[in-house]
C-alpha positions as CSV (number, residue, x, y, z in Angstrom):
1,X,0.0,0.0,0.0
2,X,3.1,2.3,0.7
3,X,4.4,1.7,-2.0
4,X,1.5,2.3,-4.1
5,X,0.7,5.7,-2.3
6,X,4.4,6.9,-3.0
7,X,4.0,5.6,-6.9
8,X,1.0,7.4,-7.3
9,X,2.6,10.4,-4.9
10,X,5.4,10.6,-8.0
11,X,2.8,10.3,-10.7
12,X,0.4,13.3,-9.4
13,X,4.3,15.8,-9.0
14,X,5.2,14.8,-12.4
15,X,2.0,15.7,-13.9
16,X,1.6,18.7,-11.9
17,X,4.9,19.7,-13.3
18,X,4.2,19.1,-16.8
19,X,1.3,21.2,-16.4
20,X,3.3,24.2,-15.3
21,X,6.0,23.6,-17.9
22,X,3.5,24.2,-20.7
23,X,1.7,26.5,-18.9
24,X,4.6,28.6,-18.4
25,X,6.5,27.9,-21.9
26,X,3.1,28.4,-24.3
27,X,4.1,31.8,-25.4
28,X,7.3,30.1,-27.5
29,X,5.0,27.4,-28.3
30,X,2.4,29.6,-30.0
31,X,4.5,32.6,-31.1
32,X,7.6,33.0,-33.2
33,X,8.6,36.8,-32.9
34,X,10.6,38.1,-36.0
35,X,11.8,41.6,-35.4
36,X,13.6,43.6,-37.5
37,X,16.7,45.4,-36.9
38,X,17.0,49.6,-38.4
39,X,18.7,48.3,-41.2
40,X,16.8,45.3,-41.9
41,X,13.9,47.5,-42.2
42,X,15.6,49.6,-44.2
43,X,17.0,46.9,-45.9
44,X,13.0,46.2,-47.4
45,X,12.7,49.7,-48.4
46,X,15.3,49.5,-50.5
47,X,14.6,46.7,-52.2
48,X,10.6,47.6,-52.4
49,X,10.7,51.8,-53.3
50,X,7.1,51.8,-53.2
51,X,6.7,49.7,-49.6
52,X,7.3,51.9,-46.5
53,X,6.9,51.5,-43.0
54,X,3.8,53.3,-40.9
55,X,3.8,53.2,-37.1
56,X,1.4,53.7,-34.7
57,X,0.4,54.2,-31.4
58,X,-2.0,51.6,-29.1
59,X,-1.8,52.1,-25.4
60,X,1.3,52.4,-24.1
61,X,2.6,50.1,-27.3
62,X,3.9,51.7,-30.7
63,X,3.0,49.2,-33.5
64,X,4.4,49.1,-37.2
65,X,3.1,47.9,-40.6
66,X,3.8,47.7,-44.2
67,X,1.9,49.6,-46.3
68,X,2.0,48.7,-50.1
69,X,-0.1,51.5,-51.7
70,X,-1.8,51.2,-54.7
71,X,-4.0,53.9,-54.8
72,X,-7.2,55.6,-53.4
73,X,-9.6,53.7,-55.6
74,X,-8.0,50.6,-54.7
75,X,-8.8,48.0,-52.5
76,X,-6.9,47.5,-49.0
77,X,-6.3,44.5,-47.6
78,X,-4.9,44.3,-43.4
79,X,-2.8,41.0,-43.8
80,X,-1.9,39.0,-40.3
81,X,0.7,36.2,-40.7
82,X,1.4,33.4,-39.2
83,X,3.5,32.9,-36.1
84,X,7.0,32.8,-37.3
85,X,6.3,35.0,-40.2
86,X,8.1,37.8,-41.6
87,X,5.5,39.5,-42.5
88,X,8.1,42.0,-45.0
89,X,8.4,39.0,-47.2
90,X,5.1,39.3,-48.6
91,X,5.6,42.4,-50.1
92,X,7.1,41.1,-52.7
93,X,4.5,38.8,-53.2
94,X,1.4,40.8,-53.7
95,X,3.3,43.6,-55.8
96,X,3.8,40.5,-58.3
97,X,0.4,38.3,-57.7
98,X,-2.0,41.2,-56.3
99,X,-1.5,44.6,-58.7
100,X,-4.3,47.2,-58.3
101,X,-4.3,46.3,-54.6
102,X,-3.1,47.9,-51.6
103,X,-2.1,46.5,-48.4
104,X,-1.1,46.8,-44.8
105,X,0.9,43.6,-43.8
106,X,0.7,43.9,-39.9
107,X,3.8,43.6,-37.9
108,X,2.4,41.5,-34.8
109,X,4.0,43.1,-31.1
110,X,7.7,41.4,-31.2
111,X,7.4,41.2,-34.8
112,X,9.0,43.3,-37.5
113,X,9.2,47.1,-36.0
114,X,6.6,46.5,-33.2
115,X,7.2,46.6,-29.3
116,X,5.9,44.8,-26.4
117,X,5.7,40.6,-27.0
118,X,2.5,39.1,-28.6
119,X,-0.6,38.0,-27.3
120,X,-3.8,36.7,-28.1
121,X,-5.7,40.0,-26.7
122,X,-2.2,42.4,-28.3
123,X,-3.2,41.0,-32.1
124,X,-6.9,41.6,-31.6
125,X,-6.5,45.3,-29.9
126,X,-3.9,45.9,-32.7
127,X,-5.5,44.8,-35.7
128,X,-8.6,46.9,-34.5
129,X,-6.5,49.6,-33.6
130,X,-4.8,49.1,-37.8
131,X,-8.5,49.1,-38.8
132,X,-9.5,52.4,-37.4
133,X,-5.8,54.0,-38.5
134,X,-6.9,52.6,-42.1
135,X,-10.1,54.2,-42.2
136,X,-9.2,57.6,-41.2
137,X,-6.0,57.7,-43.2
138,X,-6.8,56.0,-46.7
139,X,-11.0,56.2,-46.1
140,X,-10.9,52.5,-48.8
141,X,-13.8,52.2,-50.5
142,X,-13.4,48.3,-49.4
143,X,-11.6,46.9,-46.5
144,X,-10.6,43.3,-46.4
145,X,-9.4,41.0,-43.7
146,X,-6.4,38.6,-44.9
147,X,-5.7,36.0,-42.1
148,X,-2.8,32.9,-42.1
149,X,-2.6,30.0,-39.6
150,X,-2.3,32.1,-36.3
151,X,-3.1,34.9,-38.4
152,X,-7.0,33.6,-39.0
153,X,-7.4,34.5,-35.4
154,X,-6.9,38.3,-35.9
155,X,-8.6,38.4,-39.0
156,X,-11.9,36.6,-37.3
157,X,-11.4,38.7,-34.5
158,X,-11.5,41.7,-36.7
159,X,-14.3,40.3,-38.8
160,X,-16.6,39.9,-35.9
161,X,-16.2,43.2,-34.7
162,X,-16.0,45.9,-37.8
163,X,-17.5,45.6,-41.1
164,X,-15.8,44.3,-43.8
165,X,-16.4,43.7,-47.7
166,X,-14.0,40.4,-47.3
167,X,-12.6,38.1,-45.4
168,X,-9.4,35.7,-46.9
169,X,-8.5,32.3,-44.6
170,X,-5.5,30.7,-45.8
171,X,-4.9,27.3,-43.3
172,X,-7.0,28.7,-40.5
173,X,-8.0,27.1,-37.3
174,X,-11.5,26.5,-35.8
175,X,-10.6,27.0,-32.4
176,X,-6.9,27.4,-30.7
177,X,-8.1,25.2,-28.1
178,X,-9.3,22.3,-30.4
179,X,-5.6,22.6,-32.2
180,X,-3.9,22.3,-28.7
181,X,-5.9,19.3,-27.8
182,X,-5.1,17.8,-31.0
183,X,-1.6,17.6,-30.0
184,X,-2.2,17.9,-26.4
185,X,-5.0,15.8,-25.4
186,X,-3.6,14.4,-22.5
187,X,-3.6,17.4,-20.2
188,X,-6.2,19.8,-19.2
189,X,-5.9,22.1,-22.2
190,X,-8.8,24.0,-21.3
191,X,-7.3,25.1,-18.0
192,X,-4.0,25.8,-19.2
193,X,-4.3,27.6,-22.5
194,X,-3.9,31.7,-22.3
195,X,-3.9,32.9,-25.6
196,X,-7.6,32.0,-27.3
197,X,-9.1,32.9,-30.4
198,X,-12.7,30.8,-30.6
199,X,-13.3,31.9,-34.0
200,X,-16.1,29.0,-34.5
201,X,-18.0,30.8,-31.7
202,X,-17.6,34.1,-33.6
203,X,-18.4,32.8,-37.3
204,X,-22.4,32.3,-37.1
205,X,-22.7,35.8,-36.6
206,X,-19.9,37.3,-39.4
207,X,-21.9,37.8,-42.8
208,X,-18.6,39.3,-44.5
209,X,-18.0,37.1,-47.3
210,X,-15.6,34.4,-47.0
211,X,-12.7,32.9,-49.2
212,X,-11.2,30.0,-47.6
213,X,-8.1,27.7,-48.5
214,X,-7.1,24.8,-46.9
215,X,-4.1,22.5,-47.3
216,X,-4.6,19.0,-48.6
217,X,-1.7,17.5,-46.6
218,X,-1.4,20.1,-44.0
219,X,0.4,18.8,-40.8
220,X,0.3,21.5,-38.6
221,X,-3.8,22.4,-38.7
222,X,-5.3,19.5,-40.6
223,X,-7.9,20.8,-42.8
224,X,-10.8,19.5,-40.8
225,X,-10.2,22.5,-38.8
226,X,-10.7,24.8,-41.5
227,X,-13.2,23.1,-42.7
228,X,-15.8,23.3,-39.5
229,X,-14.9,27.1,-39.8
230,X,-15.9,27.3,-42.8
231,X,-19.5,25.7,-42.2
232,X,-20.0,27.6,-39.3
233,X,-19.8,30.9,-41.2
234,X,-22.5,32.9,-42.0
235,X,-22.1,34.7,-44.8
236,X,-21.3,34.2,-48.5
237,X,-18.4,31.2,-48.7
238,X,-16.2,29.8,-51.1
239,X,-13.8,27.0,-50.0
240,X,-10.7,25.9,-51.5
241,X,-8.6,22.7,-51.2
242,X,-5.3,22.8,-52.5
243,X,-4.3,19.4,-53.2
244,X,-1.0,18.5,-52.2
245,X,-0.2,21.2,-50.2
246,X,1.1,21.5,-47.2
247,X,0.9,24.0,-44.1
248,X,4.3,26.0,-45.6
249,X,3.5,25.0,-49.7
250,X,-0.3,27.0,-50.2
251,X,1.7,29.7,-52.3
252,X,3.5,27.5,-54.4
253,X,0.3,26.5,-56.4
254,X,-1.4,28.7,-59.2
255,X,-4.3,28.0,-57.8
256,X,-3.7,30.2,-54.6
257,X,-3.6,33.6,-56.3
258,X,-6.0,32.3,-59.0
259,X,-8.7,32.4,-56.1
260,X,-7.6,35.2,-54.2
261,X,-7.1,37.6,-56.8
262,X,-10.5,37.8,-58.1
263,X,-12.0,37.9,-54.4
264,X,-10.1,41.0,-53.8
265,X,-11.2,42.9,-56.6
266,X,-14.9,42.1,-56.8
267,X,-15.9,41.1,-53.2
């Protein structure tokens, strides 16, 4: 019986501990800060003339974008990357795939030029706070949402809370919480996790039209997760499967700007 109580003493510590270890270490789990030195900044505006860096202010925080201008008549797109993303490198991405559209690739807090370290509640204040900088300063005729992976949290965030013409999903998640039980299933997820974006809870009520992509072969958020997003949307939906893909491959296939192109312009 001693024995048992001591085994079962050791059991109850080491789970205890595990619990704490992830509790404590689910910040480099979740987020992959990229910053950006002076002269790696500058670095992108040399290379993109017509990119430049805008900074702002939220709380105490001062926040920095790209902003890829394309004109006043022209669509603006807020982009949110995902959680290890450069978010610099997709300039020169949608200067060759998406002309005749402007954009504001948002450097999450840690990320790029932004301060402070990232959080679930830092990206939604910030990409509302980028929302109402974009409307006073460019007045768009049409706003859109682009959200990747831990990006599509943002975005829905966003979605559920100002008006948008469009809303663009590449590999987005249901729920953080059902990802982390995916891979974490084994302890008490929904005690332990901090940073939450419950985007299924928020999709009923979004009528913004939707243009979702999913992965075929994605390993990090299988497409099932995507794909209970998508249903639980309420407005106008198209869904896209790119076959073979994986998480890190979706811009490799024509397909990807072949949808997203069109959405842009006409949604």
């Amino acid at each position: 019986m001693e024995l048992l109580l001591s085994a079962g003493k050791i059991l109850l510590g080491v789970a205890i501990g595990l619990c704490l270890v992830v509790y404590l270490l689910q910040d480099r789990l979740i987020f992959h800060p990229q910053p950006l030195s002076d002269a790696a900044r500058a670095a992108v505006g040399a290379r993109y003339p017509t990119v430049r860096e805008i900074f702002i202010q939220n709380g105490t925080q001062k926040i920095h974008a790209w902003h890829v201008d394309a004109g006043s008549s022209a669509p603006l797109v807020l982009y949110f990357g995902g959680n290890a993303e450069d978010v610099s490198a997709m300039a020169g991405e949608v200067l060759e795939h998406a002309p005749g559209v402007s954009w504001l690739l948002v450097s999450y807090r840690g990320y790029g030029g932004s301060g402070g370290s990232p959080s679930a509640a830092a990206l939604t204040s910030d990409a509302l706070a980028w929302h109402d900088h974009a409307v006073k300063a460019w007045k768009p005729r049409r706003l859109l949402a682009f959200g990747r992976s831990l990006g599509s949290g943002p975005a829905v965030q966003l979605a559920g809370a100002r008006a948008l013409a469009g809303v663009v999903l590449v590999t987005p998640f249901d729920s953080l919480n059902a990802v982390a039980k995916r891979y974490y299933g084994y302890l008490p997820v929904d005690l332990l996790l901090k940073h939450r974006f419950e985007s299924i809870d928020l999709a009923p009520k979004i009528e913004a039209p939707l243009l979702c992509l999913a992965a075929e072969r994605d390993e990090v958020i299988p497409p099932d997760h995507a794909r209970r997003l998508f249903d639980a949307w309420a407005g106008s939906k198209q869904w896209v499967l790119l076959p073979g893909a994986n998480h890190n491959t979706t811009d490799n296939l024509p397909a990807f700007w072949q949808s997203i192109r069109p959405f842009l312009q006409k949604s």
